[in-house]
VOLO-804247 format. One record per residue: residue in one letter; residue number from 0; x, y, z of N, C-alpha, C, O in turn. Coordinates in steps of 0.1 Angstrom, whole numbers, plus 5000, padded with zeros to 4 digits. Example, Ala and Ser with C-alpha at 12.3 -4.5 7.8 and 13.67 -1.06 7.14 Angstrom:
// residues 2
+-----+-----+------+------+------+------+------+------+------+------+------+------+------+------+
! res !   n !   nu !   nv !   nw !  cau !  cav !  caw !   cu !   cv !   cw !   ou !   ov !   ow !
+-----+-----+------+------+------+------+------+------+------+------+------+------+------+------+
!   A !   0 ! 5132 ! 4943 ! 5078 ! 5123 ! 4955 ! 5078 ! 5132 ! 4967 ! 5078 ! 5142 ! 4967 ! 5085 !
!   S !   1 ! 5128 ! 4978 ! 5071 ! 5137 ! 4989 ! 5071 ! 5129 ! 5000 ! 5079 ! 5134 ! 5011 ! 5080 !
+-----+-----+------+------+------+------+------+------+------+------+------+------+------+------+
END
This chain:
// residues 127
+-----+-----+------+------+------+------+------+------+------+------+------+------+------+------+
! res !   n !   nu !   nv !   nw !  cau !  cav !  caw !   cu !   cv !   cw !   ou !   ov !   ow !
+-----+-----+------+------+------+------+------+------+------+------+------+------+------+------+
!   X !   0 ! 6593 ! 8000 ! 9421 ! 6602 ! 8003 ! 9432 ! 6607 ! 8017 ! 9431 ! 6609 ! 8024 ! 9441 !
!   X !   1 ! 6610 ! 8021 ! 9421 ! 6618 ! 8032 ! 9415 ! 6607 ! 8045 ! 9425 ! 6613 ! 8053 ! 9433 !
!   X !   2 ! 6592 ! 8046 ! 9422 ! 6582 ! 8056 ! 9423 ! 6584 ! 8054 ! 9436 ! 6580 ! 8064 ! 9441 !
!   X !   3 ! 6588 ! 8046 ! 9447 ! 6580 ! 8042 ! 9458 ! 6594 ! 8053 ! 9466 ! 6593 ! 8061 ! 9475 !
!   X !   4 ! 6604 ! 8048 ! 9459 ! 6620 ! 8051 ! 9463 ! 6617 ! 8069 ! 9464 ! 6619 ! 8075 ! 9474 !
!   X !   5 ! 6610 ! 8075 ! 9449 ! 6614 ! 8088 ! 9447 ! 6605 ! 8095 ! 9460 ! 6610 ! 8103 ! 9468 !
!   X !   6 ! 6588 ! 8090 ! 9461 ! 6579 ! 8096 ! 9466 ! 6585 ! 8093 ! 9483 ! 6579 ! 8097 ! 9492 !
!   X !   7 ! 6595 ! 8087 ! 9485 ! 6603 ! 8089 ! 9500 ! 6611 ! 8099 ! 9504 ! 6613 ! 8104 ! 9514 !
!   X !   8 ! 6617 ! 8100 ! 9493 ! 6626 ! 8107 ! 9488 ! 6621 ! 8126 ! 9493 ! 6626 ! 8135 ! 9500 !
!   X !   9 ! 6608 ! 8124 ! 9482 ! 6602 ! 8135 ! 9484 ! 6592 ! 8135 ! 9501 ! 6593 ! 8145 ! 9509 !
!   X !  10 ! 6588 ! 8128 ! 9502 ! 6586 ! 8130 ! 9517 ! 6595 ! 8136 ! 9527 ! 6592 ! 8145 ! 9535 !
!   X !  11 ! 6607 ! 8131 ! 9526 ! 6618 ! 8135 ! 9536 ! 6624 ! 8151 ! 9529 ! 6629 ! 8161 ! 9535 !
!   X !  12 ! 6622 ! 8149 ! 9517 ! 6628 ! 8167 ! 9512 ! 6615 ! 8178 ! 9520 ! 6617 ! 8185 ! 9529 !
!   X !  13 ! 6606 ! 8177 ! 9515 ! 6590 ! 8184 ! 9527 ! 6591 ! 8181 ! 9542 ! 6589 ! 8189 ! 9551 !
!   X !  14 ! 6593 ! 8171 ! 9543 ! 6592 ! 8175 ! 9563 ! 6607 ! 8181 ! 9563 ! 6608 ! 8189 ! 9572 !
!   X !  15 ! 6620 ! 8180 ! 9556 ! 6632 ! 8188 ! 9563 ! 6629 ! 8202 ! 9563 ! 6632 ! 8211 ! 9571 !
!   X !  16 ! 6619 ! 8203 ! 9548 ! 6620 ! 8220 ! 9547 ! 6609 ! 8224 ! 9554 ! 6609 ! 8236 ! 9555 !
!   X !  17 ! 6599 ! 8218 ! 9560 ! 6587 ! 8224 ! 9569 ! 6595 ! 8225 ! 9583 ! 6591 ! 8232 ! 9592 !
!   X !  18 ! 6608 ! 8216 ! 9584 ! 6615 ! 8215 ! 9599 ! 6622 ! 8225 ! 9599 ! 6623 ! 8229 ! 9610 !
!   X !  19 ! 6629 ! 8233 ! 9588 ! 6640 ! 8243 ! 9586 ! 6652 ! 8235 ! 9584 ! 6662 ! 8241 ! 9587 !
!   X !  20 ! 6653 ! 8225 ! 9580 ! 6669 ! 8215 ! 9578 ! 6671 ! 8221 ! 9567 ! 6662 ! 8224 ! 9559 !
!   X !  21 ! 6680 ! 8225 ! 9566 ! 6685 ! 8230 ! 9549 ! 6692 ! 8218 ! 9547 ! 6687 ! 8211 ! 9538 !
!   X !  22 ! 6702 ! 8213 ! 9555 ! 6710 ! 8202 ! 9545 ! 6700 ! 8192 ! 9546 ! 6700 ! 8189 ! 9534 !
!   X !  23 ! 6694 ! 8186 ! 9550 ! 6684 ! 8175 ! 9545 ! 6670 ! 8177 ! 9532 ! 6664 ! 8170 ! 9524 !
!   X !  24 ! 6670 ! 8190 ! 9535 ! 6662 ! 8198 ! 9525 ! 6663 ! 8197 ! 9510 ! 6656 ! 8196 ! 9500 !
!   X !  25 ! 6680 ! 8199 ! 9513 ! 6687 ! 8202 ! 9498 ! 6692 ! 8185 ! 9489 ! 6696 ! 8183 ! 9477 !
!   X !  26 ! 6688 ! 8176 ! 9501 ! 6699 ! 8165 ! 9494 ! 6693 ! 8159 ! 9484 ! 6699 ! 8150 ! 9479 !
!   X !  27 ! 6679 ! 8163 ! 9478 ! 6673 ! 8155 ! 9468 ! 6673 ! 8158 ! 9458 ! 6665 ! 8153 ! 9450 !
!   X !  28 ! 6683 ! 8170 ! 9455 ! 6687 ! 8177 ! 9441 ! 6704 ! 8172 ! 9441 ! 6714 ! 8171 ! 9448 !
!   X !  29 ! 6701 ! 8171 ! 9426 ! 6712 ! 8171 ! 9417 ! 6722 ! 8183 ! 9420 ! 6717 ! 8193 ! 9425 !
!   X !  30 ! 6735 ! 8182 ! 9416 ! 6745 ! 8194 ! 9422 ! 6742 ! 8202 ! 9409 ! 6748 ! 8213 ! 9409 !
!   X !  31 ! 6733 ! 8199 ! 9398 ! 6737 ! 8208 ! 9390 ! 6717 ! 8209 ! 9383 ! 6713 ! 8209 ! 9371 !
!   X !  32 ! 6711 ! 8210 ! 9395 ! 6699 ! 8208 ! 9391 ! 6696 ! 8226 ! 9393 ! 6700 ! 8234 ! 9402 !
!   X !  33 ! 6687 ! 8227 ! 9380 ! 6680 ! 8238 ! 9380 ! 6668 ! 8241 ! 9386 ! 6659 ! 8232 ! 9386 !
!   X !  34 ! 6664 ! 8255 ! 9392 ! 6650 ! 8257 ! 9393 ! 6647 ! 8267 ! 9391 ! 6653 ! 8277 ! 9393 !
!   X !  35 ! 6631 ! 8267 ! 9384 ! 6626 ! 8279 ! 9377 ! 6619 ! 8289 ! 9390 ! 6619 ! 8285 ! 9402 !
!   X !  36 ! 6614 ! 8302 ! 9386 ! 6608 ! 8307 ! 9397 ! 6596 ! 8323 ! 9385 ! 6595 ! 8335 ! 9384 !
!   X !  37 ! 6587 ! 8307 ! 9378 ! 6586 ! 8315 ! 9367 ! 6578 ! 8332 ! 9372 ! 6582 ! 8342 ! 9366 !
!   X !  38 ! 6571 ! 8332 ! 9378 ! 6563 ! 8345 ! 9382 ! 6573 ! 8353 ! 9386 ! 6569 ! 8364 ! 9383 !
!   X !  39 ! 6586 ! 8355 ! 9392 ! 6594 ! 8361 ! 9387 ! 6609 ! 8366 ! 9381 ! 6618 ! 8374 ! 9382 !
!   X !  40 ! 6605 ! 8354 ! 9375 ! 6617 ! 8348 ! 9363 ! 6631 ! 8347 ! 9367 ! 6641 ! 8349 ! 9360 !
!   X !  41 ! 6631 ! 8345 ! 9381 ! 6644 ! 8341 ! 9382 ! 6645 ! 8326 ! 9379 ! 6635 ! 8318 ! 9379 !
!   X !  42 ! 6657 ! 8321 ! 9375 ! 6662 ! 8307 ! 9373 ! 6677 ! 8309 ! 9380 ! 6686 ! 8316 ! 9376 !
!   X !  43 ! 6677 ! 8299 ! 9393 ! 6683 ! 8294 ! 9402 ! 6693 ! 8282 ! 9395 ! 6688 ! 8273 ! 9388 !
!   X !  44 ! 6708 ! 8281 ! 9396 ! 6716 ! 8270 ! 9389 ! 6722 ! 8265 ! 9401 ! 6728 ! 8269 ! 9411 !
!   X !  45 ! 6719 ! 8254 ! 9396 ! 6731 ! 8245 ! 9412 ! 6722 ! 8244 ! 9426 ! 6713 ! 8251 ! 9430 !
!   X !  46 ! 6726 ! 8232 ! 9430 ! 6718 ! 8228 ! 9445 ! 6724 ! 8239 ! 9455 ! 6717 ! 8244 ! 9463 !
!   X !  47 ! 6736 ! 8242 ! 9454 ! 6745 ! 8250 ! 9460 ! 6741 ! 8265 ! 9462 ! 6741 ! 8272 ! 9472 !
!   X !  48 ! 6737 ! 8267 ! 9452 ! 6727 ! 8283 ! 9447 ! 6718 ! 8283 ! 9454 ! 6715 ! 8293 ! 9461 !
!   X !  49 ! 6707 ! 8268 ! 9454 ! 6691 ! 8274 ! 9458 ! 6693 ! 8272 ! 9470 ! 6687 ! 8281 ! 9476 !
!   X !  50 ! 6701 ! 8263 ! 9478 ! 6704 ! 8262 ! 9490 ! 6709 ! 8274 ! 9500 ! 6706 ! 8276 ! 9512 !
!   X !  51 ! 6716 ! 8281 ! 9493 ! 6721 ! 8294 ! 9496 ! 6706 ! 8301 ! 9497 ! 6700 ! 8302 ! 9508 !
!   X !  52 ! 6702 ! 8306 ! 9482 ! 6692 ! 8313 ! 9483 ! 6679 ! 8309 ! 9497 ! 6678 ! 8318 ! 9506 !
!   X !  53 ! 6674 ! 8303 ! 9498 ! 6665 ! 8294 ! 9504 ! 6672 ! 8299 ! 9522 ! 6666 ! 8306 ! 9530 !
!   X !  54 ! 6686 ! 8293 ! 9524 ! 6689 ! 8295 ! 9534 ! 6693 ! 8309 ! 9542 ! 6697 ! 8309 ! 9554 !
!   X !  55 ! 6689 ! 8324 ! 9531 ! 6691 ! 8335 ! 9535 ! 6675 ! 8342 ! 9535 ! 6672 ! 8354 ! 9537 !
!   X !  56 ! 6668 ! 8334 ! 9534 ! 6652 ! 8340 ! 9532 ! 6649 ! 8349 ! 9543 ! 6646 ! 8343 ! 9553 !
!   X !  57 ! 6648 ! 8361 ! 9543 ! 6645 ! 8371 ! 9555 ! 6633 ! 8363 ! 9568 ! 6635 ! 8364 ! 9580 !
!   X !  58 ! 6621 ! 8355 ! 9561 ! 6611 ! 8350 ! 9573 ! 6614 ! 8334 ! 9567 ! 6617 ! 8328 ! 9556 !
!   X !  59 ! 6610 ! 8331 ! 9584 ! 6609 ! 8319 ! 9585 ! 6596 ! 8314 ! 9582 ! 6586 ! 8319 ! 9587 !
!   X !  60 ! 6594 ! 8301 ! 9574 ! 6579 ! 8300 ! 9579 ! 6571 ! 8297 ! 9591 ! 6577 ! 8294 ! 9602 !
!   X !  61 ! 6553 ! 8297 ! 9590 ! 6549 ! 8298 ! 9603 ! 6541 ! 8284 ! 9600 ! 6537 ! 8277 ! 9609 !
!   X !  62 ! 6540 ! 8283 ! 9590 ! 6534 ! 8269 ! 9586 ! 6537 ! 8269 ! 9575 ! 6539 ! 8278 ! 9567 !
!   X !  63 ! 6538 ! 8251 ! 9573 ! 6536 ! 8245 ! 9559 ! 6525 ! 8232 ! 9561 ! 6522 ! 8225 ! 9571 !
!   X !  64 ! 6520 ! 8231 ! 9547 ! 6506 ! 8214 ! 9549 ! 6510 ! 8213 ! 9537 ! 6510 ! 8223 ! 9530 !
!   X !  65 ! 6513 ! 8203 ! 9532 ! 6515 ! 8193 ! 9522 ! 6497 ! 8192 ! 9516 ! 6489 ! 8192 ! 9525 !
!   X !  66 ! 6491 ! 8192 ! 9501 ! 6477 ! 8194 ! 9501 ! 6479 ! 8182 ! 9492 ! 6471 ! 8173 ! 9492 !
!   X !  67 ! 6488 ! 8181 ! 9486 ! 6486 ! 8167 ! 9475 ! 6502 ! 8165 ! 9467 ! 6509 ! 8173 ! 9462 !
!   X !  68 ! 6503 ! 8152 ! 9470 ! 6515 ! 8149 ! 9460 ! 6511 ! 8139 ! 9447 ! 6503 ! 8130 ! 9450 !
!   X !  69 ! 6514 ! 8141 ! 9435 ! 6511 ! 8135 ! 9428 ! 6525 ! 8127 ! 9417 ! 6535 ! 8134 ! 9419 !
!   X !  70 ! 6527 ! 8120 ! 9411 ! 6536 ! 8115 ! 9401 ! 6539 ! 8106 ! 9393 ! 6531 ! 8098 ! 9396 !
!   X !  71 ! 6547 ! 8101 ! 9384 ! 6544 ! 8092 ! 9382 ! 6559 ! 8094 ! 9372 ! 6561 ! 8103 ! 9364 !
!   X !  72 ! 6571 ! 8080 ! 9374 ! 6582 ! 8075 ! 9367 ! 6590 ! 8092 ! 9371 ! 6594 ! 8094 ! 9382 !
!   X !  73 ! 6593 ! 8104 ! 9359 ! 6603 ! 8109 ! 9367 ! 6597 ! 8122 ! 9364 ! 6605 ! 8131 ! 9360 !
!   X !  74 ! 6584 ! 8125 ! 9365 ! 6573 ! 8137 ! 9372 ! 6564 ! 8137 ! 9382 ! 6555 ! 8130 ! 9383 !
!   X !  75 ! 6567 ! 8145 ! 9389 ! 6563 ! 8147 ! 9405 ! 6558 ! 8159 ! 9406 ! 6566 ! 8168 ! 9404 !
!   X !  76 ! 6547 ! 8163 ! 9410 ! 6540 ! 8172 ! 9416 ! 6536 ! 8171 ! 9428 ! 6531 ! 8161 ! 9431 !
!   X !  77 ! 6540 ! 8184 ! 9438 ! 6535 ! 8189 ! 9450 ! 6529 ! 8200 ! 9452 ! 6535 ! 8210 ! 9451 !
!   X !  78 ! 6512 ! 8201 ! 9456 ! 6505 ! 8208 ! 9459 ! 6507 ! 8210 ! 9474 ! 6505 ! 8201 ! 9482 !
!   X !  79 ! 6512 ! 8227 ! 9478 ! 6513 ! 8226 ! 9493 ! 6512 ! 8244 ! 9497 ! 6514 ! 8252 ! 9489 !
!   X !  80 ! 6508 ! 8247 ! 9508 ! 6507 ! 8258 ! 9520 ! 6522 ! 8264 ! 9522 ! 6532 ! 8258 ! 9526 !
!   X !  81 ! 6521 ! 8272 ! 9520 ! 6532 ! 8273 ! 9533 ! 6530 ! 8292 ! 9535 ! 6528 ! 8299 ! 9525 !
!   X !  82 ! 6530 ! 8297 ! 9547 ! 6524 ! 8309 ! 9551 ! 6540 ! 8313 ! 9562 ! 6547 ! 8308 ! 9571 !
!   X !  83 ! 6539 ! 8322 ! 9556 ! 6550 ! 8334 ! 9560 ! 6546 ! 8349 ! 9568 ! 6542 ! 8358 ! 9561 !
!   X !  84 ! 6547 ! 8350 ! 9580 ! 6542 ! 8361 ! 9587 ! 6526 ! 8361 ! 9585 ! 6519 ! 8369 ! 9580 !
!   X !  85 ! 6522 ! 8351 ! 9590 ! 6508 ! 8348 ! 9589 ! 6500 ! 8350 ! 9572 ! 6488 ! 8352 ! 9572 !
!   X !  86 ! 6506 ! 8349 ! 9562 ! 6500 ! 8348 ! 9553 ! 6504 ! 8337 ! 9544 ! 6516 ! 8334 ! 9545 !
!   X !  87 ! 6493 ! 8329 ! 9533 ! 6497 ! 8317 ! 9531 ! 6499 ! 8322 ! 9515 ! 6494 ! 8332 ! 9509 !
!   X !  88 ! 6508 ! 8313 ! 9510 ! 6511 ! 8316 ! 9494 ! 6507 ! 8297 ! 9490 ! 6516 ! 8288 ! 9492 !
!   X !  89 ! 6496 ! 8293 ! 9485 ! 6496 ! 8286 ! 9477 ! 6504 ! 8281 ! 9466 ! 6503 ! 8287 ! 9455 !
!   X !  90 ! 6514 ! 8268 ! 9469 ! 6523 ! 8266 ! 9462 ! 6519 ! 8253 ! 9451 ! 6510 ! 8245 ! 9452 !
!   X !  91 ! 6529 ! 8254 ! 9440 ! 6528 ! 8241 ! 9429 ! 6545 ! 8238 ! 9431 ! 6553 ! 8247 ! 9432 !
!   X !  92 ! 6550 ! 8226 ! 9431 ! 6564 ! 8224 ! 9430 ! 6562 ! 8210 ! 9421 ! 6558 ! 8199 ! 9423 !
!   X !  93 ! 6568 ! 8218 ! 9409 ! 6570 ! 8205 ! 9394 ! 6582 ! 8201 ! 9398 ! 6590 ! 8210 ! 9400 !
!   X !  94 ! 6585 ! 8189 ! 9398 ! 6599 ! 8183 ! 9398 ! 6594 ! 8172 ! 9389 ! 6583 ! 8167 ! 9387 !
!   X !  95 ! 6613 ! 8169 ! 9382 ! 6614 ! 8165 ! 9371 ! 6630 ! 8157 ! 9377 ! 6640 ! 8164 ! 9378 !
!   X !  96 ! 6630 ! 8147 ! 9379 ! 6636 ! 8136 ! 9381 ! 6648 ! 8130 ! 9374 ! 6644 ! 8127 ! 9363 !
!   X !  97 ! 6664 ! 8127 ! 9376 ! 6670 ! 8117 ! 9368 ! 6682 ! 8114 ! 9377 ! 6691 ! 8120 ! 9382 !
!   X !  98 ! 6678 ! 8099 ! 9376 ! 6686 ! 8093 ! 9386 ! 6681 ! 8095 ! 9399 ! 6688 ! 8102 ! 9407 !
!   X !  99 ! 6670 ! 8089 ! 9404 ! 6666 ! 8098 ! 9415 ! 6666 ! 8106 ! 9424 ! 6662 ! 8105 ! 9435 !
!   X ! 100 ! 6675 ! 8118 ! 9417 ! 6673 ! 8129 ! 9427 ! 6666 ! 8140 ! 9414 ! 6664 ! 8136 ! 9403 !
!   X ! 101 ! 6663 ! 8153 ! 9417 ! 6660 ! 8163 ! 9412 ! 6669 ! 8166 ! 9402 ! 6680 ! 8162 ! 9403 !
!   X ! 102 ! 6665 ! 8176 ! 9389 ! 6671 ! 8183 ! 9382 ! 6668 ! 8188 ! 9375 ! 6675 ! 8190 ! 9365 !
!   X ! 103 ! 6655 ! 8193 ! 9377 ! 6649 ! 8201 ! 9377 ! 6633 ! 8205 ! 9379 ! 6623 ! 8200 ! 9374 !
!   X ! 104 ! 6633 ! 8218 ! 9392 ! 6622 ! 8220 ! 9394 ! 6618 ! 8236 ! 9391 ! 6625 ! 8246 ! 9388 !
!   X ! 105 ! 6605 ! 8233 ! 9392 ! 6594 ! 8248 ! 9388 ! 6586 ! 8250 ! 9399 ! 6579 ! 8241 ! 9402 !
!   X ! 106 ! 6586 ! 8264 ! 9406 ! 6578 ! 8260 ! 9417 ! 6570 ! 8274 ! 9410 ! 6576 ! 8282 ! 9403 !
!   X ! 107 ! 6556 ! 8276 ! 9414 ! 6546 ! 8289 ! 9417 ! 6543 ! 8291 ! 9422 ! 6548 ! 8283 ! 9431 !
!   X ! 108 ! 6533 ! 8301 ! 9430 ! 6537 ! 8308 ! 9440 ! 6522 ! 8317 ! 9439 ! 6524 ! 8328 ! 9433 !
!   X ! 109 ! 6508 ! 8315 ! 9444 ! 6497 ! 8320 ! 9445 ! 6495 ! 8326 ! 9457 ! 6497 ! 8321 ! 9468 !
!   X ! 110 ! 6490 ! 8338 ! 9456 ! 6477 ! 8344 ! 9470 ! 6467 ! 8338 ! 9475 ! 6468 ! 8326 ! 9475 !
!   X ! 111 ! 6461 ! 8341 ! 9479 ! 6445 ! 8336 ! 9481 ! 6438 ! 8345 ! 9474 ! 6442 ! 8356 ! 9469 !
!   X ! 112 ! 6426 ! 8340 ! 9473 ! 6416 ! 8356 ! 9468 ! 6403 ! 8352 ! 9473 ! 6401 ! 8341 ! 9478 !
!   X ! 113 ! 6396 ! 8361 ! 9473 ! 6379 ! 8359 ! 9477 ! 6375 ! 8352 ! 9465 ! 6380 ! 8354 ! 9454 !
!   X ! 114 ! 6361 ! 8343 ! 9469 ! 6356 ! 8344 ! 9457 ! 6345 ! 8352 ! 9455 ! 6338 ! 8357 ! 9464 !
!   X ! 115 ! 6343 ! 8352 ! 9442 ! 6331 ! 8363 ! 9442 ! 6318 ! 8354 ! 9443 ! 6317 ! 8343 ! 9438 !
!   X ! 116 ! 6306 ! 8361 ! 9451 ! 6296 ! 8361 ! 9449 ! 6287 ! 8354 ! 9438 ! 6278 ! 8346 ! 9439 !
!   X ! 117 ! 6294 ! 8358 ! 9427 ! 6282 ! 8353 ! 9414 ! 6283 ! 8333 ! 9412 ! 6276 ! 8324 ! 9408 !
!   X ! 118 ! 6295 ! 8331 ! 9418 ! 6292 ! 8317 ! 9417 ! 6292 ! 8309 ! 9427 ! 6297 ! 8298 ! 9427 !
!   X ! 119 ! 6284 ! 8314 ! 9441 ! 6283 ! 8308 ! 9452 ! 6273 ! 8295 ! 9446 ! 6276 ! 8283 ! 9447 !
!   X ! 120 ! 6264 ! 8299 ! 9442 ! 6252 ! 8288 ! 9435 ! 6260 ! 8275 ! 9429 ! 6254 ! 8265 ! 9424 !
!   X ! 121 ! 6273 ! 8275 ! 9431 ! 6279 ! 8266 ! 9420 ! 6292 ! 8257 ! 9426 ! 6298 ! 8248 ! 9421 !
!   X ! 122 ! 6293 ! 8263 ! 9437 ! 6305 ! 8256 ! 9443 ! 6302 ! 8252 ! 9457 ! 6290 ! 8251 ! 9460 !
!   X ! 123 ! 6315 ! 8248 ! 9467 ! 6316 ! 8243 ! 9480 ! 6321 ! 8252 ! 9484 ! 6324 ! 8259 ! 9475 !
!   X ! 124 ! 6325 ! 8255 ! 9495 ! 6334 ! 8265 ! 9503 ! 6343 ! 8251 ! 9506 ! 6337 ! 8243 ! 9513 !
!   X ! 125 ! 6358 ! 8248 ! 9502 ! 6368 ! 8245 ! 9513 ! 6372 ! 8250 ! 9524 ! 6367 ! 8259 ! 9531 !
!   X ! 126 ! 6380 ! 8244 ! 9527 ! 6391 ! 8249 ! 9539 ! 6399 ! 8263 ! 9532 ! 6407 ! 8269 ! 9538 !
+-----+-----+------+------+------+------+------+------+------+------+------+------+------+------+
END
Protein backbone atom coordinates (compact mmCIF):
# COMPACT_ATOMS: atom_id res chain seq x y z
CA UNK A 1 0.00 0.00 0.00
CA UNK A 2 2.79 2.17 1.10
CA UNK A 3 4.38 2.14 -2.99
CA UNK A 4 0.85 2.54 -4.37
CA UNK A 5 0.33 5.74 -1.77
CA UNK A 6 3.94 7.23 -2.81
CA UNK A 7 3.67 6.62 -6.77
CA UNK A 8 0.16 8.99 -6.26
CA UNK A 9 1.83 11.01 -4.46
CA UNK A 10 4.30 11.41 -7.19
CA UNK A 11 1.79 11.64 -9.90
CA UNK A 12 0.07 14.58 -8.42
CA UNK A 13 3.75 16.32 -7.59
CA UNK A 14 4.33 16.02 -11.93
CA UNK A 15 0.96 17.03 -13.23
CA UNK A 16 1.08 20.29 -10.47
CA UNK A 17 4.57 21.09 -11.82
CA UNK A 18 3.70 20.42 -15.66
CA UNK A 19 0.34 22.74 -14.55
CA UNK A 20 2.60 25.54 -12.94
CA UNK A 21 1.00 24.91 -9.16
CA UNK A 22 3.89 25.57 -7.06
CA UNK A 23 1.97 24.93 -3.92
CA UNK A 24 0.76 21.54 -4.97
CA UNK A 25 4.05 21.02 -6.63
CA UNK A 26 5.92 21.53 -3.47
CA UNK A 27 3.75 19.54 -1.01
CA UNK A 28 5.60 16.18 -1.49
CA UNK A 29 8.78 17.34 0.13
CA UNK A 30 9.75 17.26 3.52
CA UNK A 31 10.26 20.97 5.13
CA UNK A 32 13.63 20.07 5.46
CA UNK A 33 14.23 17.97 2.38
CA UNK A 34 17.34 18.44 0.30
CA UNK A 35 18.02 18.58 -3.39
CA UNK A 36 21.00 18.05 -5.40
CA UNK A 37 21.62 19.89 -8.72
CA UNK A 38 24.72 17.85 -9.38
CA UNK A 39 25.89 19.19 -13.00
CA UNK A 40 25.93 22.38 -11.34
CA UNK A 41 26.60 21.74 -7.88
CA UNK A 42 24.19 23.59 -6.39
CA UNK A 43 22.45 21.89 -3.32
CA UNK A 44 19.05 23.49 -2.51
CA UNK A 45 18.03 23.14 1.58
CA UNK A 46 14.43 23.26 2.57
CA UNK A 47 11.07 22.77 0.61
CA UNK A 48 10.87 26.52 1.30
CA UNK A 49 14.25 27.26 -0.73
CA UNK A 50 13.42 25.00 -3.85
CA UNK A 51 10.04 26.31 -3.89
CA UNK A 52 11.27 29.79 -3.97
CA UNK A 53 13.97 28.86 -6.42
CA UNK A 54 11.59 26.93 -8.84
CA UNK A 55 9.05 29.70 -8.38
CA UNK A 56 11.39 32.59 -9.69
CA UNK A 57 12.61 30.56 -12.92
CA UNK A 58 12.91 33.35 -15.62
CA UNK A 59 10.82 30.71 -18.50
CA UNK A 60 8.08 28.98 -18.11
CA UNK A 61 7.84 25.68 -19.55
CA UNK A 62 6.41 24.91 -23.00
CA UNK A 63 6.14 21.22 -22.35
CA UNK A 64 6.59 18.56 -20.02
CA UNK A 65 6.03 14.23 -20.87
CA UNK A 66 6.54 12.14 -18.10
CA UNK A 67 8.84 9.07 -20.15
CA UNK A 68 9.00 6.56 -17.15
CA UNK A 69 8.51 6.32 -13.47
CA UNK A 70 10.15 3.69 -11.78
CA UNK A 71 10.48 2.62 -7.75
CA UNK A 72 10.39 0.63 -5.38
CA UNK A 73 9.79 1.05 -1.06
CA UNK A 74 11.60 4.52 -0.58
CA UNK A 75 13.49 4.99 -4.25
CA UNK A 76 11.76 6.50 -6.99
CA UNK A 77 12.88 7.46 -10.27
CA UNK A 78 11.44 9.81 -12.92
CA UNK A 79 12.44 9.87 -16.39
CA UNK A 80 10.85 13.05 -18.05
CA UNK A 81 10.89 16.03 -20.95
CA UNK A 82 10.40 19.06 -20.13
CA UNK A 83 11.43 21.96 -22.93
CA UNK A 84 11.87 25.52 -22.18
CA UNK A 85 11.71 28.13 -25.08
CA UNK A 86 11.29 25.36 -27.45
CA UNK A 87 14.13 23.31 -26.31
CA UNK A 88 13.95 20.10 -24.40
CA UNK A 89 16.40 19.14 -21.47
CA UNK A 90 16.13 15.49 -20.86
CA UNK A 91 15.54 15.00 -17.27
CA UNK A 92 16.40 12.15 -14.32
CA UNK A 93 14.65 13.07 -10.85
CA UNK A 94 16.04 10.47 -7.94
CA UNK A 95 13.89 10.80 -5.02
CA UNK A 96 14.53 9.25 -1.88
CA UNK A 97 11.59 8.89 0.44
CA UNK A 98 10.79 9.01 4.45
CA UNK A 99 7.64 9.05 5.76
CA UNK A 100 6.17 9.48 2.53
CA UNK A 101 7.03 12.53 1.40
CA UNK A 102 10.52 13.52 -0.08
CA UNK A 103 13.85 14.19 1.49
CA UNK A 104 15.80 14.00 -0.71
CA UNK A 105 16.13 14.54 -4.38
CA UNK A 106 18.79 14.59 -7.33
CA UNK A 107 17.62 15.72 -10.39
CA UNK A 108 20.01 15.89 -13.97
CA UNK A 109 19.56 17.72 -16.56
CA UNK A 110 20.72 16.48 -20.42
CA UNK A 111 20.62 18.12 -24.08
CA UNK A 112 19.80 16.22 -26.88
CA UNK A 113 22.53 15.30 -29.31
CA UNK A 114 22.68 13.82 -32.77
CA UNK A 115 23.70 10.59 -33.14
CA UNK A 116 26.44 9.75 -35.11
CA UNK A 117 26.42 7.95 -38.21
CA UNK A 118 28.81 5.05 -37.32
CA UNK A 119 26.18 3.29 -35.34
CA UNK A 120 23.04 3.68 -37.49
CA UNK A 121 23.66 -0.27 -38.39
CA UNK A 122 22.98 -0.86 -34.74
CA UNK A 123 20.16 1.00 -33.37
CA UNK A 124 16.27 2.35 -33.82
CA UNK A 125 15.58 5.88 -34.21
CA UNK A 126 13.06 6.90 -31.32
CA UNK A 127 10.90 9.61 -30.79
Amino acid sequence: MEAQNIRMAIDRHWAASAAGDQIAEHEIYHDDAVCEYPQSGEIIHGRHNLQALRSHHPGKPSGFAIRRIAGEGNLWVTEYVITYEGKPAYTVSIMEFRDGKVAHETQYFADPFAAPAWRAQWVERGA
